[in-house]
C-alpha positions as CSV (number, residue, x, y, z in Angstrom):
1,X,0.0,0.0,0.0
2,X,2.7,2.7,1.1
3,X,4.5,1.6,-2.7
4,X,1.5,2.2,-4.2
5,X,1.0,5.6,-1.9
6,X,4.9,6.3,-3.0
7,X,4.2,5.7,-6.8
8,X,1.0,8.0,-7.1
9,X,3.0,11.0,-5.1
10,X,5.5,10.5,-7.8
11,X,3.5,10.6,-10.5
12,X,1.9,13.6,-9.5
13,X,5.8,15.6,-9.0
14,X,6.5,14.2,-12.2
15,X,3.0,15.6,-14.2
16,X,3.6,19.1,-12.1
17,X,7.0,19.1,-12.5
18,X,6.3,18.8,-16.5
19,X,3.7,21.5,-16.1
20,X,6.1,24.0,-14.9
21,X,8.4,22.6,-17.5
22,X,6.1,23.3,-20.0
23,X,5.4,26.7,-18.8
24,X,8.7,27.8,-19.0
25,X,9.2,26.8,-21.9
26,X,6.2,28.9,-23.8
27,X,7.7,32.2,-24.6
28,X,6.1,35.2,-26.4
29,X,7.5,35.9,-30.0
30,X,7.9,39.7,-28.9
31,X,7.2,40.8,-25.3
32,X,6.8,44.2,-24.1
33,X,10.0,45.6,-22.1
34,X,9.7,44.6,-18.2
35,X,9.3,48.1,-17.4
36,X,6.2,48.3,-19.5
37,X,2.4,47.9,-17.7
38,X,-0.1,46.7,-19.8
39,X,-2.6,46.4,-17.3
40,X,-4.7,49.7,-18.5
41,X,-4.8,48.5,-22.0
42,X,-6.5,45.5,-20.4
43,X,-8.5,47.3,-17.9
44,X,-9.7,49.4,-21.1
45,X,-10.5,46.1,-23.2
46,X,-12.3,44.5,-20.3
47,X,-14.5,47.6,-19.7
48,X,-15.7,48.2,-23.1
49,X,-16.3,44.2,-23.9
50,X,-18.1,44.5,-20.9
51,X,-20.1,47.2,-20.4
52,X,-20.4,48.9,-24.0
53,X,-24.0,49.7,-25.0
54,X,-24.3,47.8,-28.7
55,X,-22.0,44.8,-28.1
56,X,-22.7,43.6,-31.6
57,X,-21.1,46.4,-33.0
58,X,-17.9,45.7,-31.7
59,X,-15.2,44.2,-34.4
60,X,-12.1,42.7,-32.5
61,X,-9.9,42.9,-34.9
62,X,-10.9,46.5,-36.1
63,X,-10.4,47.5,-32.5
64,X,-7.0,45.5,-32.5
65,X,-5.8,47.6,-35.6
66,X,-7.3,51.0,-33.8
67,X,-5.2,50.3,-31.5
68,X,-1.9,50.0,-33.3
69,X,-3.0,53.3,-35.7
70,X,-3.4,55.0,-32.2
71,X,0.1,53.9,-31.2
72,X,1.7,55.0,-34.1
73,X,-0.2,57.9,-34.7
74,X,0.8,59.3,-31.4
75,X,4.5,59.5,-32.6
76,X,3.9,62.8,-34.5
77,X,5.6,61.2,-37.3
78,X,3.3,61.8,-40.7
79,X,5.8,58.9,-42.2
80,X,5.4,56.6,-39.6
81,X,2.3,54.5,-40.8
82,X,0.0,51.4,-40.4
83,X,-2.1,49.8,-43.0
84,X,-4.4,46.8,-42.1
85,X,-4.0,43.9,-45.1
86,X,-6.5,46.2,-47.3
87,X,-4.4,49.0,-46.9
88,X,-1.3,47.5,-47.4
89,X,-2.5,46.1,-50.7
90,X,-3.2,49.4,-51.5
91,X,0.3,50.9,-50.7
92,X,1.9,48.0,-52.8
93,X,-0.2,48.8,-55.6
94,X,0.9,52.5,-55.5
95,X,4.4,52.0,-55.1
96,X,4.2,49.3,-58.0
97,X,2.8,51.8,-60.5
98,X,-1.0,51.0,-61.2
99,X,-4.2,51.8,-58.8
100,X,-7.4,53.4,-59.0
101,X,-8.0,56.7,-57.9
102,X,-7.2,60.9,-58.7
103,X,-3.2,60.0,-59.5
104,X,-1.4,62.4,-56.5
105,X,0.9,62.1,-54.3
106,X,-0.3,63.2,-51.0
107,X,1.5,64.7,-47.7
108,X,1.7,66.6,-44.0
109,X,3.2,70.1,-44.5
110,X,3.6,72.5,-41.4
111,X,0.7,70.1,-40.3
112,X,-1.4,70.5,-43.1
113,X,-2.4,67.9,-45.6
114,X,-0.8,69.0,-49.1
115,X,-0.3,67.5,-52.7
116,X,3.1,67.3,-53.2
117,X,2.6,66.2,-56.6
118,X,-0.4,65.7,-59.4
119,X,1.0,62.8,-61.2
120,X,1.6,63.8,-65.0
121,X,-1.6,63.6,-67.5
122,X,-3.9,61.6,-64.4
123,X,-7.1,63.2,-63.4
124,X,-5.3,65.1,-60.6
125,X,-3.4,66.7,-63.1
126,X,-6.0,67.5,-66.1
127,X,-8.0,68.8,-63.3
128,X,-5.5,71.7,-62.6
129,X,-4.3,70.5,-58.9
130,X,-0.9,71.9,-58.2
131,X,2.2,70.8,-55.8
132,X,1.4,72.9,-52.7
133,X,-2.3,72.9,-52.8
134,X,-3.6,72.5,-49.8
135,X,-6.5,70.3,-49.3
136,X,-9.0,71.5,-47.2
137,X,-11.7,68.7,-47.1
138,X,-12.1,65.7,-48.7
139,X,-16.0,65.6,-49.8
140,X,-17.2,66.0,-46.8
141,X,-14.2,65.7,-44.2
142,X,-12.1,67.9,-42.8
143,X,-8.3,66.9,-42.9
144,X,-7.0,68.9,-40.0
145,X,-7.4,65.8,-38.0
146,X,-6.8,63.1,-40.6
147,X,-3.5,60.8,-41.3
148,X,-2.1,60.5,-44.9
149,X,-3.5,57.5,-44.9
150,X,-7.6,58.1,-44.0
151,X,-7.0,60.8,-46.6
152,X,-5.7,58.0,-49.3
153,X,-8.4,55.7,-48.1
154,X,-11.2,58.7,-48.8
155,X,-9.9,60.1,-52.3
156,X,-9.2,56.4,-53.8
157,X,-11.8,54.7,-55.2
158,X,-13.3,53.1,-58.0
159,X,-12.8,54.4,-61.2
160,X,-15.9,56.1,-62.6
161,X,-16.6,57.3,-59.1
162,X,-16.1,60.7,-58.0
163,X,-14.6,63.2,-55.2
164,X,-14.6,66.3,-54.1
165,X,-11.7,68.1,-52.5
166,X,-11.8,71.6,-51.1
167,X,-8.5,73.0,-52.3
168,X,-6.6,76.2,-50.9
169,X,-3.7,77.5,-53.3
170,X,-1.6,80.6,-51.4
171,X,-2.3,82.3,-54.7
172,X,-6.1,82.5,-53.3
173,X,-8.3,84.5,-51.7
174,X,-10.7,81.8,-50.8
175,X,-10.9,78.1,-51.3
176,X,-12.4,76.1,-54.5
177,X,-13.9,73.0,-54.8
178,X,-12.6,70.3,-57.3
179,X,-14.8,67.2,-58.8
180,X,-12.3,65.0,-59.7
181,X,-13.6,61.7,-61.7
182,X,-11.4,58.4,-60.3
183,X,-9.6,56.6,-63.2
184,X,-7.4,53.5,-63.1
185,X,-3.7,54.8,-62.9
186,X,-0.9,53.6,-64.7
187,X,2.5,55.7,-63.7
188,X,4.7,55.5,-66.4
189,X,8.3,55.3,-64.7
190,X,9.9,57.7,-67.1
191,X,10.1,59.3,-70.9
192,X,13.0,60.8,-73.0
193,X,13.0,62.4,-76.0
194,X,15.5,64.6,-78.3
195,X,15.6,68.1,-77.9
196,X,17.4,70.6,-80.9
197,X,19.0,73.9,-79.1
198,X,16.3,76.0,-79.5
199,X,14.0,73.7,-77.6
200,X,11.8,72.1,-80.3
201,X,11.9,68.2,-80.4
202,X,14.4,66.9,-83.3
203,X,15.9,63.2,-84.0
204,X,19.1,65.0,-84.6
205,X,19.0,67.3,-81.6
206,X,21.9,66.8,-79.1
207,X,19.4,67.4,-75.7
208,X,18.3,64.5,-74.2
209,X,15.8,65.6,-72.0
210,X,14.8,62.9,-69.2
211,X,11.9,62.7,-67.4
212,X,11.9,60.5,-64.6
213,X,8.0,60.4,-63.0
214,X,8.5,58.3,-60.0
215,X,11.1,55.6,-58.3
216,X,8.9,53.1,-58.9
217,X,10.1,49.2,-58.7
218,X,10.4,48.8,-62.2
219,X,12.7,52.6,-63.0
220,X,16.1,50.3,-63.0
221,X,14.8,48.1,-65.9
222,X,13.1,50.9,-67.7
223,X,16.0,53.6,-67.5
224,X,18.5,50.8,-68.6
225,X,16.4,50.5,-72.2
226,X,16.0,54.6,-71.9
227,X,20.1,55.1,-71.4
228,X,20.7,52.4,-74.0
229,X,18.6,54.7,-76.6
230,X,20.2,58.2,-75.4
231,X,24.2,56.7,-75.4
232,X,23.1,55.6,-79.2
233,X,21.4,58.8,-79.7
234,X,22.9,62.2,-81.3
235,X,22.6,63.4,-77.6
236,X,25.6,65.0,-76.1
237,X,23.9,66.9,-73.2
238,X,21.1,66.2,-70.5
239,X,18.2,67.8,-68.8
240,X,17.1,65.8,-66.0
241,X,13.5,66.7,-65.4
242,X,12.7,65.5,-61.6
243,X,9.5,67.8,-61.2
244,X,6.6,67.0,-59.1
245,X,8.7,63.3,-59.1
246,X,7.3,62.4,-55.5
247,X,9.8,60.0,-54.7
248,X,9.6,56.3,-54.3
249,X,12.1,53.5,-53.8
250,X,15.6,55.3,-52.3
251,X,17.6,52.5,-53.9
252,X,16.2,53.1,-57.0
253,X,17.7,56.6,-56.8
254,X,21.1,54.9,-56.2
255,X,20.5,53.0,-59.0
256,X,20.2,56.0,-61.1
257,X,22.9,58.0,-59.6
258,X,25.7,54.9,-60.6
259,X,24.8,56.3,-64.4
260,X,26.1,59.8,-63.8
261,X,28.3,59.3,-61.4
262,X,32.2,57.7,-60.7
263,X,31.8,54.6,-59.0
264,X,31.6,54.7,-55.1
265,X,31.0,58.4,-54.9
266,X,28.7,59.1,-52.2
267,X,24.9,59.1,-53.4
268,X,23.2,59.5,-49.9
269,X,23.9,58.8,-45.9
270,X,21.8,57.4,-43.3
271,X,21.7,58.4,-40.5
272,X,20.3,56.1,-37.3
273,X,20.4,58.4,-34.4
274,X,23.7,59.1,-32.2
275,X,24.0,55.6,-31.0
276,X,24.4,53.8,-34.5
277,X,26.4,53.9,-37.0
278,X,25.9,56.1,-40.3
279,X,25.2,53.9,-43.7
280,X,26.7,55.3,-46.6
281,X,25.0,54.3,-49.8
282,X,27.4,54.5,-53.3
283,X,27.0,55.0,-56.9
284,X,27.2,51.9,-58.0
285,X,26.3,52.0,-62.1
286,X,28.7,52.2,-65.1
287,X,28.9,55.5,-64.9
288,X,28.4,56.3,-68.7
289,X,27.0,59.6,-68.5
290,X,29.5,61.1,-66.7
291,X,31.0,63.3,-69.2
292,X,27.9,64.7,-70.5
293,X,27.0,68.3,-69.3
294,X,23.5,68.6,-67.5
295,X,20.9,70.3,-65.7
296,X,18.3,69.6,-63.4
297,X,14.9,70.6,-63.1
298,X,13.2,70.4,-60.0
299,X,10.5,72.1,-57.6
300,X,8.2,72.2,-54.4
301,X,6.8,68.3,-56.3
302,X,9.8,67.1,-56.0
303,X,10.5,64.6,-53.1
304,X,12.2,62.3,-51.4
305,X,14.0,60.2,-53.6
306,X,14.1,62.9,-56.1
307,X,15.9,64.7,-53.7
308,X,17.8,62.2,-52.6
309,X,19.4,61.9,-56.8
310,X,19.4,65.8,-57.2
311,X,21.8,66.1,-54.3
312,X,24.1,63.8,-55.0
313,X,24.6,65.0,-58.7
314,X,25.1,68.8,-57.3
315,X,27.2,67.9,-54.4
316,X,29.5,65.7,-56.3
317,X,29.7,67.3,-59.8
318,X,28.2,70.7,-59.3
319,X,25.4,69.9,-61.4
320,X,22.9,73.0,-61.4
321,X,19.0,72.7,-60.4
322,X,17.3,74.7,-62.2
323,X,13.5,76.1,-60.8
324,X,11.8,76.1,-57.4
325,X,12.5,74.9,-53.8
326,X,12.1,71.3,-53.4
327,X,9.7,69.8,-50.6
328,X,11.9,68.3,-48.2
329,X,11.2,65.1,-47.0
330,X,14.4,64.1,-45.5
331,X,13.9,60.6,-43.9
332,X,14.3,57.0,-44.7
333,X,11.4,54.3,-44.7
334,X,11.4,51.0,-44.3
335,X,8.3,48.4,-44.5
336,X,7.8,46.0,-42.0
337,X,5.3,42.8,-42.9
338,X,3.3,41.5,-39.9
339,X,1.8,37.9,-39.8
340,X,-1.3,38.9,-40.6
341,X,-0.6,40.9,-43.8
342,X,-0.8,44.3,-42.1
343,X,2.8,46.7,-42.9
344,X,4.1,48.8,-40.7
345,X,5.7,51.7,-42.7
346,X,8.5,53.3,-40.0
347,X,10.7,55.9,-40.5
348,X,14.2,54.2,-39.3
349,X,16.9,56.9,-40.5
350,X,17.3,60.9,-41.5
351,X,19.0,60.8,-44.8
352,X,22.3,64.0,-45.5
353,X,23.0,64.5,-48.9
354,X,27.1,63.4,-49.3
355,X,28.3,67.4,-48.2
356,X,26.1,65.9,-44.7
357,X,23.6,68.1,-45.2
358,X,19.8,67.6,-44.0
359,X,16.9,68.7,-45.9
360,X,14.1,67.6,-44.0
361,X,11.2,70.1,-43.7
362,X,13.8,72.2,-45.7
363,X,14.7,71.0,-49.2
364,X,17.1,71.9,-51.8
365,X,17.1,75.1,-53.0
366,X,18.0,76.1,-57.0
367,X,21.0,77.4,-57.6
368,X,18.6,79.3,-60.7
369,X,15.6,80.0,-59.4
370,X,12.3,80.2,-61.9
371,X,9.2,80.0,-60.7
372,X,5.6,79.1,-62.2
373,X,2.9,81.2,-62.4
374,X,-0.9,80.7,-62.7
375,X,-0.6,82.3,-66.2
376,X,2.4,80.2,-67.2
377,X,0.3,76.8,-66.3
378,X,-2.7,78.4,-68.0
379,X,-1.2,79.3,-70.9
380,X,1.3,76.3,-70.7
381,X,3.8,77.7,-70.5
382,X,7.4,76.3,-69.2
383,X,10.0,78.7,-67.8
384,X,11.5,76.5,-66.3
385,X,12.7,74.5,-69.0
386,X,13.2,77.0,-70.8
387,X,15.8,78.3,-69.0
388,X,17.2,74.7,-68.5
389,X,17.8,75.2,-72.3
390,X,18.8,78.2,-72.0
391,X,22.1,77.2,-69.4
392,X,22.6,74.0,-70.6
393,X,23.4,75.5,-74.6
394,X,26.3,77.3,-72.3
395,X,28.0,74.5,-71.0
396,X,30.6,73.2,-73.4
C-alpha cells in the first residue's frame, strides 16, 4: 500500500514538474519591455467588452488595428504608418505603379495635408491640382485631424466614381472646390526624348531631356532600355526633369545615380540616431553619363527620392537645379510585414545628402531660381525648362 501511496505521489511531481516545464518553456515571439504595464490597455478592453451599449457592434480585430493606428499615430511622425491587409495592398499597388483613384501624391506640410505632386496627365493633373495645394476637405471631411492615410483611403476609389476636395492655393483668396472623376492609374516610370537647341523636339537634336515620374520598382529596368537609346542617340547633353517626381524607392535613386556618377561616390547617408552607425549608400552603375553636361529641373513636387538623386549629382559634380525649392522630406522608410498581412511603414533613419547636409522640412534650394505662375500653367507655359535650355546651350 505505502508503494503504491509512493508511486502515485510521484507521479503527481513528475505531471507538475512537466507542467512547470512546460510553462517555461512557452515564450512570447515579442514581449513588451519589463518596465512596461499593460494592465490599462487591459483594464480598457475588459470595460468596453463588458459594459459597451451595442455589443454587436464591436469588431475585435478592427479594434486590435485602432489600437496599433493610435500607437503609431501618437508619434507625431506623418511617415510613420500602419495599413491593415487592405491598406497595405493598396500601398503595394501604388508604389508598383497602377491603382485606382485621382493620380497624386499626398502629404503633412507645417501640419497640413498638401499635394506634393499631381501625377503627369492623371485626373489630378487635367484637373488643374498643383504641388502645394492644400487640401482642405475631402468631400465632406475635414483633414485637419486626418492621417495621410484616411486621406488616401477617402480620395481612392473606384474608377468612374467621383470626389470632391476643397482646395486652398496661397495664390487664393478663398478656397475652390474640385470634382475630380477616379480613373485607373498607370504611372509610367519615365520618358525621353531629343531636344534641338532651340527647344523644339528633333531626332538629330543633341538634348536628351529625361523625365523621370516616380522611383517606382520597375525605373532600373526601364531607365536601362531609356540610357541604352540616349548613349546611341545624337545626344551629347542632358536635362534631367525630376519635377513633381514624388519619390519612391531610395535604392532606385542609387541605382540612377551609378549612371552619372564615378563609381563609389557618395549618393546619400543614413543616419540612425547618435547611438548607430551612419550607412553610406554609393554609386554603383557604369557611370556612362558622366561626361555629359547637364541640368536639373526640380521644384516644391519634387521629393524624397528625387531629392535624394538631385543632391548627389550637385554635391558631387556641381550639377545645377534649375526652378523652385524642393519639398523636403528628409527621412528614410522602411516596410515591415506583420503575420497577418498588415505593414508597418516606420521611418528608421534621417537621410544627409554626401556634403552631410539635411533637408528635411527644408529642401534643396535652386542654384537658378524660376518660378511658375498661374498664367504660365494656363497658358502652358514652361520657364523653367526653358531656362534649363537656355544654361545648358552654355555648357561646353
Amino acid at each position: 500500500m505505502k508503494n503504491k501511496f509512493f508511486l502515485i505521489i510521484l507521479f503527481l511531481l513528475i505531471f507538475a514538474t512537466g507542467v512547470w516545464f512546460g510553462k517555461a518553456l512557452v515564450v512570447c515571439e515579442v514581449c513588451p519591455p519589463a518596465d512596461v504595464n499593460f494592465s490599462l490597455f487591459w483594464e480598457s478592453w475588459d470595460a468596453l467588452k463588458t459594459k459597451y451599449a451595442n455589443p454587436e457592434d464591436m469588431d475585435t480585430q478592427k479594434m486590435i488595428y485602432g489600437a496599433i493606428s493610435g500607437m503609431v499615430k501618437s508619434l507625431g511622425d506623418p511617415y510613420t504608418a500602419f495599413f491593415n491587409p487592405e491598406d497595405a495592398k493598396r500601398f503595394l499597388e501604388d508604389v508598383n505603379g497602377k491603382f485606382e483613384g485621382v493620380g497624386m501624391e499626398i502629404g503633412i506640410r507645417n501640419e497640413q495635408l498638401t499635394i506634393i505632386a499631381p501625377l503627369e496627365n492623371t485626373p489630378a493633373d487635367k484637373a488643374g491640382l498643383r504641388p502645394g495645394d492644400k487640401i482642405i476637405r475631402i468631400d465632406d471631411t475635414a483633414s485637419s485631424d486626418i492621417s495621410i492615410e484616411e486621406a488616401v483611403t477617402l480620395i481612392r476609389g473606384e474608377k468612374g466614381t467621383e470626389v470632391v476636395l476643397t482646395i486652398f492655393r496661397e495664390s487664393w483668396n478663398e478656397t475652390k472646390e474640385f470634382k475630380i472623376q477616379r480613373a485607373v492609374i498607370n504611372i509610367s516610370s519615365s520618358k525621353w526624348e531629343l531636344l534641338a537647341t532651340d527647344g523644339e523636339k528633333s531626332e538629330q537634336g543633341e538634348i536628351a531631356y529625361i523625365k523621370i515620374y516616380h522611383f517606382s520598382e520597375n525605373l532600373d529596368t526601364d531607365f536601362t532600355k531609356m540610357a541604352d537609346e540616349i548613349l546611341n542617340s545624337p545626344a551629347k547633353k542632358i536635362i534631367l526633369d525630376l519635377r513633381n517626381n514624388p519619390g519612391g524607392y531610395l535604392v532606385r535613386a542609387q541605382d540612377i545615380a551609378g549612371w552619372f556618377l564615378e563609381r563609389d561616390k557618395v549618393v546619400v547617408i543614413e543616419d540612425f540616431g547618435p547611438d548607430e552607425e551612419q550607412k553610406i549608400d554609393k554609386a554603383k552603375g557604369n557611370s556612362k553619363f558622366l561626361e555629359y553636361p547637364m541640368v536639373i529641373l526640380s521644384n516644391q513636387g519634387s521629393a524624397s527620392a528625387s531629392e535624394i538623386l538631385a543632391s548627389a549629382l550637385r554635391d558631387n559634380r556641381g550639377i545645377k537645379i534649375i526652378g523652385e525649392t524642393s519639398f523636403g522630406k528628409g527621412s528614410v522608410q522602411k516596410l515591415e510585414k506583420l503575420s497577418d498581412g498588415s505593414n508597418l511603414k516606420i521611418t528608421i533613419a534621417k537621410w544627409l545628402t554626401p556634403n552631410e547636409e539635411s533637408i528635411s522640412g527644408i529642401g534643396l534650394d535652386p542654384d537658378i531660381e524660376v518660378k511658375m505662375t498661374e498664367d504660365d500653367y494656363t497658358n502652358e507655359n514652361d520657364p523653367q525648362l526653358d531656362k534649363a535650355i537656355e544654361i545648358i546651350n552654355k555648357i561646353e
